[in-house]
C-alpha positions as CSV (number, residue, x, y, z in Angstrom):
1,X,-20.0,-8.3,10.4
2,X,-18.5,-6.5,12.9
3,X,-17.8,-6.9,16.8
4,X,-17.8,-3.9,19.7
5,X,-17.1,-3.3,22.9
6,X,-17.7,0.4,25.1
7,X,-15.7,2.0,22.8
8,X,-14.4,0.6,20.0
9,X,-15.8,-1.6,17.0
10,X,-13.7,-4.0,14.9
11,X,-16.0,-4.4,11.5
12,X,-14.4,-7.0,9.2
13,X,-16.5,-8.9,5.7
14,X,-15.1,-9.9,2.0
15,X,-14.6,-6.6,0.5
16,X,-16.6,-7.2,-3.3
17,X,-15.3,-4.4,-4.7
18,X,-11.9,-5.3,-4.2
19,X,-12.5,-8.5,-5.1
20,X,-13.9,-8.4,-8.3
21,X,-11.2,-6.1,-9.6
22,X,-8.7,-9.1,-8.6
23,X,-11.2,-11.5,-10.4
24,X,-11.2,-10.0,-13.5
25,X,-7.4,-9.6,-13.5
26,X,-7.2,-12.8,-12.9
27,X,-9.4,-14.2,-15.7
28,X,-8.4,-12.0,-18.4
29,X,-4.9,-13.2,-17.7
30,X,-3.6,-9.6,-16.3
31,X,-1.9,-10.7,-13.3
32,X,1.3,-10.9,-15.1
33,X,1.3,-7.8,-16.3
34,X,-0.3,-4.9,-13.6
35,X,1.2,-3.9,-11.0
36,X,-1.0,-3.3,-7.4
37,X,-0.2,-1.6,-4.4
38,X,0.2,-3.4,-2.0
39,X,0.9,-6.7,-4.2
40,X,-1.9,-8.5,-3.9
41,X,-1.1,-12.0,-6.0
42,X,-3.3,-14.6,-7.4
43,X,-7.0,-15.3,-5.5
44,X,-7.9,-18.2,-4.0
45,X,-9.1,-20.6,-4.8
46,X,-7.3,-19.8,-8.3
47,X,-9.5,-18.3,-11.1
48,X,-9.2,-19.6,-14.4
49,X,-8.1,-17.4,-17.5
50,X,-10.4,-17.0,-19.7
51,X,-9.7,-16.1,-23.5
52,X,-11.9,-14.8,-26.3
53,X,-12.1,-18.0,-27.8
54,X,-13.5,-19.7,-24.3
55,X,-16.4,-16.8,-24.8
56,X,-19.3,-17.3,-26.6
57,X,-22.6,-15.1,-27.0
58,X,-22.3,-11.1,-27.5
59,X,-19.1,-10.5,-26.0
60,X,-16.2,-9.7,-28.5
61,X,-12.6,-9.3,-28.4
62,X,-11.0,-7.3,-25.6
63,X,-7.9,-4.8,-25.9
64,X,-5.8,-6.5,-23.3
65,X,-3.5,-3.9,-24.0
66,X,-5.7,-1.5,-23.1
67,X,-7.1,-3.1,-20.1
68,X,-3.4,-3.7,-18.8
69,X,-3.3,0.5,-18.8
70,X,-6.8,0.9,-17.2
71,X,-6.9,-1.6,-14.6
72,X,-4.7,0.1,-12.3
73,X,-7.1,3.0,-12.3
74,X,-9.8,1.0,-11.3
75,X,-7.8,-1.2,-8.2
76,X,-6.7,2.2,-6.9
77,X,-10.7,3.4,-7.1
78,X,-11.7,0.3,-5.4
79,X,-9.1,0.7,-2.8
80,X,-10.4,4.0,-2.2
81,X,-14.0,3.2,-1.7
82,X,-15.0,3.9,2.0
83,X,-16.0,0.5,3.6
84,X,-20.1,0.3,4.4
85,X,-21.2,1.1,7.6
86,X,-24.8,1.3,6.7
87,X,-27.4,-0.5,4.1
88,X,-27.2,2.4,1.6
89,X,-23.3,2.9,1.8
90,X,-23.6,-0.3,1.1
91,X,-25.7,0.0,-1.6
92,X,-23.0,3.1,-2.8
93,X,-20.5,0.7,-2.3
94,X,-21.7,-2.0,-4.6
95,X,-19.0,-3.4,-7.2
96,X,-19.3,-2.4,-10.3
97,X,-22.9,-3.7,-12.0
98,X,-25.3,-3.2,-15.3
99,X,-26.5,-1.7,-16.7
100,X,-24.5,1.5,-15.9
101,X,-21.0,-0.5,-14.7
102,X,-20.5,2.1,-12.3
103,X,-17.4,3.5,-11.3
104,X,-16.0,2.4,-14.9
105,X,-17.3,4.3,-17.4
106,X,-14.3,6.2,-18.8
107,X,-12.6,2.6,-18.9
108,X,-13.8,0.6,-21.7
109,X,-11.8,-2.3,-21.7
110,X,-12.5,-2.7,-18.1
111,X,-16.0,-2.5,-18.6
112,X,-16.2,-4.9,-21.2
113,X,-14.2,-7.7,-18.8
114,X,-16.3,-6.6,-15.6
115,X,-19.6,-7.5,-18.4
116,X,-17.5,-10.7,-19.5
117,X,-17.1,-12.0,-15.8
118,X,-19.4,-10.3,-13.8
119,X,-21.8,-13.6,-13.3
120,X,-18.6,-16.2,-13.0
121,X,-17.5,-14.1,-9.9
122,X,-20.4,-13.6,-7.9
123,X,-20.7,-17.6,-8.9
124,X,-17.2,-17.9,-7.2
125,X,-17.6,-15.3,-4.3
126,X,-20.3,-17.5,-3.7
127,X,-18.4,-21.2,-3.7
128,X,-18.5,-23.0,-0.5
129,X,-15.1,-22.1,0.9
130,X,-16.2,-18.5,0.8
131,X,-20.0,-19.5,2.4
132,X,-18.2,-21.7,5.1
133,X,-16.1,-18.7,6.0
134,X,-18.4,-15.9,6.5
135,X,-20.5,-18.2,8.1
136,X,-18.2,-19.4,10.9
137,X,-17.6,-15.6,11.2
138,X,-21.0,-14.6,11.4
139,X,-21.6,-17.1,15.0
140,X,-19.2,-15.1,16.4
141,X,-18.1,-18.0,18.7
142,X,-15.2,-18.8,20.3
143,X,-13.5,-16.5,18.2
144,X,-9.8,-15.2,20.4
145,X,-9.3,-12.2,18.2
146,X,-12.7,-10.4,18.8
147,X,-12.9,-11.6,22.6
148,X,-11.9,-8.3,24.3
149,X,-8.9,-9.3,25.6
150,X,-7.2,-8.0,22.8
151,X,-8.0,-4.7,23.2
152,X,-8.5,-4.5,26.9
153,X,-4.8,-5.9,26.9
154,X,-3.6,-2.5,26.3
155,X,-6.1,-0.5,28.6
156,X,-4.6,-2.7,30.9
157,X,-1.0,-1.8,30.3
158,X,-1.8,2.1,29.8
159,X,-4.2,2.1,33.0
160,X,-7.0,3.6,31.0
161,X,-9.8,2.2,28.8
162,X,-9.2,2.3,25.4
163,X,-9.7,5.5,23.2
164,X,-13.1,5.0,21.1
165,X,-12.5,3.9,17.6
166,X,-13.3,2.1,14.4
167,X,-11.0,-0.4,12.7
168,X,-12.1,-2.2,9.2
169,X,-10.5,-5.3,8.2
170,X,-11.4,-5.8,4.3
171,X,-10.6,-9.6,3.8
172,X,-9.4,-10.8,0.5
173,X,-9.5,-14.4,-0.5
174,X,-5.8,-15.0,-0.6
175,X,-4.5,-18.6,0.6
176,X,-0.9,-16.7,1.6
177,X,-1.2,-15.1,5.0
178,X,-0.7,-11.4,3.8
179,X,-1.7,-8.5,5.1
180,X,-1.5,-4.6,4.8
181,X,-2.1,-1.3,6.4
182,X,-4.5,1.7,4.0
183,X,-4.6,4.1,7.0
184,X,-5.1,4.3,10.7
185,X,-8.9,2.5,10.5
186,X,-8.6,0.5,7.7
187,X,-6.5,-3.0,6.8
188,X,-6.3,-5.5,3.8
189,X,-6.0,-8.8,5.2
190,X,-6.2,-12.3,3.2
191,X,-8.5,-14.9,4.0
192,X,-5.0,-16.7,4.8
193,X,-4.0,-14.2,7.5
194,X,-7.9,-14.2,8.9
195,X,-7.5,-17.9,9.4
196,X,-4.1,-17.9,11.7
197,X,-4.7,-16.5,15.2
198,X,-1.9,-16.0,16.5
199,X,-0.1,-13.9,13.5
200,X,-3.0,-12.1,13.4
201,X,-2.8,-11.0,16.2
202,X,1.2,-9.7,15.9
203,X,0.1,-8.1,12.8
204,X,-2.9,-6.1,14.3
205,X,-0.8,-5.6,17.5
206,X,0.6,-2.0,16.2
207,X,-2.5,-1.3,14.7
208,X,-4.6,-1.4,17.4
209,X,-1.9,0.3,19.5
210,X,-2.1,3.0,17.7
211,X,-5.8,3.0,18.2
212,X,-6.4,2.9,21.7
């Protein structure tokens, strides 16, 4: 989804990539143990751990050990991935998926809990909280943030328009209202943050400052 004016677009949309390396942190039962930059705690709504003896089927025991070691490798890869702009960046951009689990060969233990869990979180990106979300995004509506006051405010103030420019806002379903700068176009923000106006707004004050 994404919103535009003249000069300037504001894309935002559930980044998957990112989100299924926090869901299978989560149910393997990593979060305790890995450290992400930035700090991005526990999803929400809260994933359940899953252990080898919930498993059942072709899926043997994981090294957690191991997969404590590899799964920062494959945050900071996710975190890395350009955000879409088009259907086959989006297609590049896909989280990992079979049969070739792209992006984690050279992890093993990561690719056997992104097999484990791979169905159980597209089941939960998919869980009405999530639908009712995107969908209320998607009308666009009454919506403050991406009315252009926001950015007109400071063409106003400099007594220009604003400079063109792209800004991504990769939402995370967090419940704690977090949020956190990658570079000058892009921002993590939680689901939490999305959700309340008016400190979104003081959080993507500087941002889009520094923009326009």
């Amino acid at each position: 989804m994404h919103f535009a004016a003249m000069s300037w677009q504001i894309r935002e949309g559930i980044d998957p990539n990112v989100a299924m390396a926090l869901y299978v942190r989560d149910a393997a039962g990593l979060e305790p143990y890995v450290v992400t930059e930035p700090d991005v705690g526990a999803l929400y709504p809260l994933v359940p751990v899953t252990t080898d003896s919930d498993v059942s089927g072709d899926h043997g025991a994981v090294d957690l050990r191991l997969a404590v070691r590899e799964w920062p490798t494959w945050w900071a890869r996710a975190l890395q991935q350009v955000p879409a702009t088009t259907p086959q960046e989006a297609q590049e951009a896909a989280p990992p998926a079979p049969p070739e689990w792209r992006g984690l060969q050279d992890l093993p233990a990561m690719r056997a809990l992104a097999q484990r869990h791979h169905r159980d979180f597209w089941r939960w990106l998919d869980i009405p909280e999530h639908v009712e979300a995107r969908r209320q995004r998607g009308q666009g509506g009454g919506d403050p943030l991406f009315s252009t006051h926001l950015v007109d405010g400071y063409a106003q103030r400099l007594g220009r328009p604003a400079h063109p420019f792209v800004l991504h806002l990769r939402l995370l379903p967090l419940s704690q209202p977090v949020g956190w700068v990658l570079d000058e176009q892009q921002v993590v923000l939680s689901t939490g943050l999305r959700e309340d106006t008016s400190a979104l707004e003081r959080f993507l004050a500087p941002v889009i400052s520094a923009l326009a």
